[in-house]
KOLSE-344355 format. One record per atom (N, C-alpha, C, O): residue number from 1; atom name; x, y, z. Coordinates in nm, 3 decimals, decimal comma, always signed. Atoms other than C-alpha are relative to their C-alpha. Layout:
% KOLSE-344355
<node NUM CA <X Y Z>>
...
% end
This chain:
% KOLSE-344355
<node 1 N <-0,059 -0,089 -0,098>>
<node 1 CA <+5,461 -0,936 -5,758>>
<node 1 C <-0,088 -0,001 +0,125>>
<node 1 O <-0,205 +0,036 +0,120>>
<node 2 N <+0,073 -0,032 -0,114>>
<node 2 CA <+5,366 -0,956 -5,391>>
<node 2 C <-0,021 +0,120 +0,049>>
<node 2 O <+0,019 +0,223 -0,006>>
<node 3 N <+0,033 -0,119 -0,045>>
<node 3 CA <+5,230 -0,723 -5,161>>
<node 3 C <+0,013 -0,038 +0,137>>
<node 3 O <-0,024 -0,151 +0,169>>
<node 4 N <+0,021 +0,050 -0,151>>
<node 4 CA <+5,287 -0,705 -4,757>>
<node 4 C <-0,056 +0,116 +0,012>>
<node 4 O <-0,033 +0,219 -0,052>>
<node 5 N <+0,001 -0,131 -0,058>>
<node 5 CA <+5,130 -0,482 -4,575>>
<node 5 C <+0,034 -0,011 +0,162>>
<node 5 O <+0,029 -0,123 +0,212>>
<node 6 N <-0,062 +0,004 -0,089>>
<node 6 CA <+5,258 -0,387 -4,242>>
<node 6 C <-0,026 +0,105 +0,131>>
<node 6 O <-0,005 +0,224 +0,111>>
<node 7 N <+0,065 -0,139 -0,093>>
<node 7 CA <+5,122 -0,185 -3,888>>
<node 7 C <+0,110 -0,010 +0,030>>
<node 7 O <+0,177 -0,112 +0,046>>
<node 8 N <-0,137 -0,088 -0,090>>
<node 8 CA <+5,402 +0,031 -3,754>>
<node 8 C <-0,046 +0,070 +0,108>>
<node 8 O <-0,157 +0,121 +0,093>>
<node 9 N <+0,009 -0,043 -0,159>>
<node 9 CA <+5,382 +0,154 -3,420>>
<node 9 C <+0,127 +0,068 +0,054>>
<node 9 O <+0,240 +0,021 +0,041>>
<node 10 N <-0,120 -0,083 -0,079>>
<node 10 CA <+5,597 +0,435 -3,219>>
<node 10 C <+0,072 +0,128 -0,101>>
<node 10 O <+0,168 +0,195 -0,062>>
<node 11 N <-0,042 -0,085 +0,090>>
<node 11 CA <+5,627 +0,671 -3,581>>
<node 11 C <-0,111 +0,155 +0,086>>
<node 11 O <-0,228 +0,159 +0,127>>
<node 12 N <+0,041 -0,134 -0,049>>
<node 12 CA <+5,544 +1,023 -3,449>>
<node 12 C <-0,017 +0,111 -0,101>>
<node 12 O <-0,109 +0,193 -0,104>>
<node 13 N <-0,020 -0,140 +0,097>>
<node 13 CA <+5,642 +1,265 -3,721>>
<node 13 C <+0,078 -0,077 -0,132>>
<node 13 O <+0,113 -0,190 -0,164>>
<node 14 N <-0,024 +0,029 +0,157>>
<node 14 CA <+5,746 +1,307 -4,066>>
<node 14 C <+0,170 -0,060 +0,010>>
<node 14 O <+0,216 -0,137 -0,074>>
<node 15 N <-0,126 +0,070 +0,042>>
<node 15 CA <+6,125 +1,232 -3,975>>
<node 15 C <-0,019 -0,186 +0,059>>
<node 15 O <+0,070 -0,268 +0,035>>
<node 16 N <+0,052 +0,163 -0,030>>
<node 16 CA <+5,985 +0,863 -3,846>>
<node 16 C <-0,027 -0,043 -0,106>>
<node 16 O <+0,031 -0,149 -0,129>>
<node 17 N <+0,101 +0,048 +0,101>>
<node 17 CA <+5,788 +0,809 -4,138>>
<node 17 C <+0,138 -0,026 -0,114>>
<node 17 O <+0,148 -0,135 -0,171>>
<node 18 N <-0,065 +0,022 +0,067>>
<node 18 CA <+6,083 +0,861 -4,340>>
<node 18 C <+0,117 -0,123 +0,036>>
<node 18 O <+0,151 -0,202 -0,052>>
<node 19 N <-0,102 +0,064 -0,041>>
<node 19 CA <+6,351 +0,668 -4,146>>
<node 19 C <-0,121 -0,168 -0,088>>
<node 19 O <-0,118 -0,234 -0,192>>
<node 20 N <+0,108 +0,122 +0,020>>
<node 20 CA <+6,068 +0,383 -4,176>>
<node 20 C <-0,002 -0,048 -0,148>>
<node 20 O <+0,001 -0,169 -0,171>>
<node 21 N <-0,028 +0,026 +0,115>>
<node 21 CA <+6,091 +0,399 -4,541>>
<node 21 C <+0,075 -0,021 -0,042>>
<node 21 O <+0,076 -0,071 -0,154>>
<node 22 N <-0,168 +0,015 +0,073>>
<node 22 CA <+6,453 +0,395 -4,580>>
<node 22 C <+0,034 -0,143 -0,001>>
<node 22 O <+0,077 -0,217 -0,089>>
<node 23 N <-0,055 +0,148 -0,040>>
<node 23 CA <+6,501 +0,079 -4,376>>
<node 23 C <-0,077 -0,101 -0,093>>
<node 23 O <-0,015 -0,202 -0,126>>
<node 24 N <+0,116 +0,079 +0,055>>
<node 24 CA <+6,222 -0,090 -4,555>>
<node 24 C <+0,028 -0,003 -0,159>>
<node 24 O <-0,014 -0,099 -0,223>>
<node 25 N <-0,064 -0,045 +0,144>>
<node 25 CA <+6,377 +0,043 -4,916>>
<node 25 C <+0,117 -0,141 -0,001>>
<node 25 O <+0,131 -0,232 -0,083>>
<node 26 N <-0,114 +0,065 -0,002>>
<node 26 CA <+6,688 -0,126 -4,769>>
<node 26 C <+0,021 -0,143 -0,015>>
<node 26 O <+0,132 -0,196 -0,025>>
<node 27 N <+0,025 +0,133 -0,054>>
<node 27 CA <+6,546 -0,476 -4,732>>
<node 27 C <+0,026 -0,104 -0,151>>
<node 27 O <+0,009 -0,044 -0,257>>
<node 28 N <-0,062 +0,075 +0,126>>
<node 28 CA <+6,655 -0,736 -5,013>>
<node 28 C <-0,139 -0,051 -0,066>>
<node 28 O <-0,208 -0,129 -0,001>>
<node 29 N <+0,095 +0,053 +0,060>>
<node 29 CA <+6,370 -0,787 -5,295>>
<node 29 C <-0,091 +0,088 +0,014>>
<node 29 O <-0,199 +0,076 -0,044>>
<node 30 N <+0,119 -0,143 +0,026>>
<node 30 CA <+6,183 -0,472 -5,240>>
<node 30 C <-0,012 +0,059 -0,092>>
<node 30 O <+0,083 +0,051 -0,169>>
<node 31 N <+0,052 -0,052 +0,144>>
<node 31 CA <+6,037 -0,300 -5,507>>
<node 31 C <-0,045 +0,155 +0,021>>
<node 31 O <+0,025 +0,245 -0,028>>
<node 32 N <+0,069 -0,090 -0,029>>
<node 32 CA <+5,819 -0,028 -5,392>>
<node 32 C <-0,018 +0,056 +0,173>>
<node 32 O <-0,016 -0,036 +0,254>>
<node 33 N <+0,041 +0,049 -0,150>>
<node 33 CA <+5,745 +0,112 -5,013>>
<node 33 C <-0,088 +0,139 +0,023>>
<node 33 O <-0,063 +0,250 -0,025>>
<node 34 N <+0,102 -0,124 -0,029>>
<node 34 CA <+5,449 +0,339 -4,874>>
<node 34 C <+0,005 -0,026 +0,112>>
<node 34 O <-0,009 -0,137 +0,163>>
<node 35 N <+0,023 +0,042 -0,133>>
<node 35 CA <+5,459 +0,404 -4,560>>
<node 35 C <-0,087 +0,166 +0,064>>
<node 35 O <-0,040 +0,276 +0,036>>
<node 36 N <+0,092 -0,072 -0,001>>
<node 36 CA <+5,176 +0,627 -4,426>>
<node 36 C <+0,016 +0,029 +0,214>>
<node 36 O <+0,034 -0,048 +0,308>>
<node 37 N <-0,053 -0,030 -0,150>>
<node 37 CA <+5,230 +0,806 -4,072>>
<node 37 C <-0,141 -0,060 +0,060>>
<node 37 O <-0,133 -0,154 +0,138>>
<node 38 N <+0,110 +0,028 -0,075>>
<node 38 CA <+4,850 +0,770 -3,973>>
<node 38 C <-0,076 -0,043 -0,107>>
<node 38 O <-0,114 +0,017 -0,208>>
<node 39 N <+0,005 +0,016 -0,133>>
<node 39 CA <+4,748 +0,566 -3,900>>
<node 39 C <+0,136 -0,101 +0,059>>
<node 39 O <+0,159 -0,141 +0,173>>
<node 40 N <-0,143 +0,029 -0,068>>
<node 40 CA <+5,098 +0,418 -3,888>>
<node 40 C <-0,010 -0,195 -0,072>>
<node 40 O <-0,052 -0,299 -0,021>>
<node 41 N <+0,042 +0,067 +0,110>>
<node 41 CA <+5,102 +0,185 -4,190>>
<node 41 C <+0,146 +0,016 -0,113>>
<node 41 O <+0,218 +0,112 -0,142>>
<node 42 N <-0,103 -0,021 +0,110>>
<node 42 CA <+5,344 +0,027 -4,467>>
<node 42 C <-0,078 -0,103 -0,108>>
<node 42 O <-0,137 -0,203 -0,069>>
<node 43 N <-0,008 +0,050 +0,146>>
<node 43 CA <+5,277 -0,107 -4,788>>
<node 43 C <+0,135 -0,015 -0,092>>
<node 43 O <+0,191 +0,079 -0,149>>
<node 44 N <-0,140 +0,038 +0,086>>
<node 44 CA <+5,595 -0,303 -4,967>>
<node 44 C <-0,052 -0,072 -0,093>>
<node 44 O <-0,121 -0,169 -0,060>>
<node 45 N <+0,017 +0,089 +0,089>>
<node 45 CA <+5,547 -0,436 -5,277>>
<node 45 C <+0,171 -0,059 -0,042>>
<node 45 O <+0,283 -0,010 -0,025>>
<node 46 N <-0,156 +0,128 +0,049>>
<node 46 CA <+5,833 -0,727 -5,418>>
<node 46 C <-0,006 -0,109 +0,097>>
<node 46 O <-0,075 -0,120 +0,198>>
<node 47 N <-0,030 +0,113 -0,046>>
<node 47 CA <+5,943 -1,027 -5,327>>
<node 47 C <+0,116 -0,022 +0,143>>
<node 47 O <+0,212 -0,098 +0,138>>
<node 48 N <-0,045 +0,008 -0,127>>
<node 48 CA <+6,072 -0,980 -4,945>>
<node 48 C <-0,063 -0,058 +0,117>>
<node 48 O <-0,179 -0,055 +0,157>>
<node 49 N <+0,065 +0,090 -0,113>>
<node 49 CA <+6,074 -1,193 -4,661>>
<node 49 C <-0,047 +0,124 +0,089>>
<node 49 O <+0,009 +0,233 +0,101>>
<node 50 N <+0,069 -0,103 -0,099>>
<node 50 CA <+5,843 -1,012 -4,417>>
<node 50 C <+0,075 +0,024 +0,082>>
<node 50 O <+0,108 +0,142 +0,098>>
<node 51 N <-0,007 -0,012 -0,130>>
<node 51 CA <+6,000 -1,114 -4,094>>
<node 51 C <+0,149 +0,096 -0,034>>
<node 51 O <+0,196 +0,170 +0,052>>
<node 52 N <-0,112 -0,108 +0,007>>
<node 52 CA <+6,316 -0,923 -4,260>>
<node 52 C <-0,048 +0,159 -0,030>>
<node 52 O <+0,040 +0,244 -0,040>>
<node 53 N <+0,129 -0,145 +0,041>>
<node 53 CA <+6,057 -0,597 -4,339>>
<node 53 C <-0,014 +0,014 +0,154>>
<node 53 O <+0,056 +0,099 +0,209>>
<node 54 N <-0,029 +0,000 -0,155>>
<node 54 CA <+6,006 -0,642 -3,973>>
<node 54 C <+0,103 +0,040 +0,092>>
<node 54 O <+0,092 +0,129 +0,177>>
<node 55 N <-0,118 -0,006 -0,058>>
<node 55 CA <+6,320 -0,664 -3,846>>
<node 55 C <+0,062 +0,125 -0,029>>
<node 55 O <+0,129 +0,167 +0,066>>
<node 56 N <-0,061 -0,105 +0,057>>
<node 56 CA <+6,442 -0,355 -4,041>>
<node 56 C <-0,078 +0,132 +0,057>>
<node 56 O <-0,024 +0,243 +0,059>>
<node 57 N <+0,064 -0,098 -0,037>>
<node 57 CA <+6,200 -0,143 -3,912>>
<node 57 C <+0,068 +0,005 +0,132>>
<node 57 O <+0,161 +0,082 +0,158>>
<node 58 N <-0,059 -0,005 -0,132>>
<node 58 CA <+6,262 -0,241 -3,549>>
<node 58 C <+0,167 +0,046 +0,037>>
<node 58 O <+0,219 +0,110 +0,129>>
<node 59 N <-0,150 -0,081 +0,028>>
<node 59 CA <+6,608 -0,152 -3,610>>
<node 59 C <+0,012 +0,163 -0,008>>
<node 59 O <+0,102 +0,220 +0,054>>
<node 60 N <+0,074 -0,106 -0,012>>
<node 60 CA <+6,469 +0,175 -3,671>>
<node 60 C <-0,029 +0,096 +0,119>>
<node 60 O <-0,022 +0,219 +0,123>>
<node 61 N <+0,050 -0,012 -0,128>>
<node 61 CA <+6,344 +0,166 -3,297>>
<node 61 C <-0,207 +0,049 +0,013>>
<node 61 O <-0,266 +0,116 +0,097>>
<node 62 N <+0,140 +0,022 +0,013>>
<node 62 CA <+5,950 +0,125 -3,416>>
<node 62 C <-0,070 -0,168 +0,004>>
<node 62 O <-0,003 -0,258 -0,047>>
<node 63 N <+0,121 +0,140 +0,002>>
<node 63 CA <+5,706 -0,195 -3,390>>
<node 63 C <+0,010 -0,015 -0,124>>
<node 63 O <+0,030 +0,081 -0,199>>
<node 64 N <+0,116 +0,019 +0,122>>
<node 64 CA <+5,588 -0,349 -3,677>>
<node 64 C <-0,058 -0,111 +0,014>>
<node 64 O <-0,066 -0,128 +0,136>>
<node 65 N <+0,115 +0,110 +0,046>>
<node 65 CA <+5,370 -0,655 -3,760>>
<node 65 C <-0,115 -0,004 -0,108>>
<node 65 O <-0,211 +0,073 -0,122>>
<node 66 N <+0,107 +0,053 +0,136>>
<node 66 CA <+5,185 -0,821 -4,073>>
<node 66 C <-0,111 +0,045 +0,019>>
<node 66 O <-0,188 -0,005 +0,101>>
<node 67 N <+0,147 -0,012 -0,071>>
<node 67 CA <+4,889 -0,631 -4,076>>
<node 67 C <-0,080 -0,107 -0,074>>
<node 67 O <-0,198 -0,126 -0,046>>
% end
């Protein structure tokens, strides 16, 4: 089982943090997802392509990138 981890950028509050998790739930081959407001941080465990972990966030209307 892999692990990505992931900096998020532009989460402010607890309803960010959550949206952030949903999309990231939503992503095909996910398993697990932590996503930590500060310092603005995800942890996905499973077998998902990143740049789609990425993409799902930004959809969102937050940053992310492979930390």
């Amino acid at each position: 089982m892999s692990e990505t981890k992931l900096k998020i950028t532009g989460m402010t509050c607890g309803h960010c943090q959550r949206a952030a998790t949903k999309a990231l739930e939503g992503v095909s081959g996910v398993e697990s997802v932590e996503v930590t407001l500060e310092p603005g941080a995800a942890v996905v465990t499973g077998a998902a392509d990143p740049a789609a972990l990425i993409e799902a966030v930004r959809e969102e209307g937050y940053e992310a990138e492979v930390a």
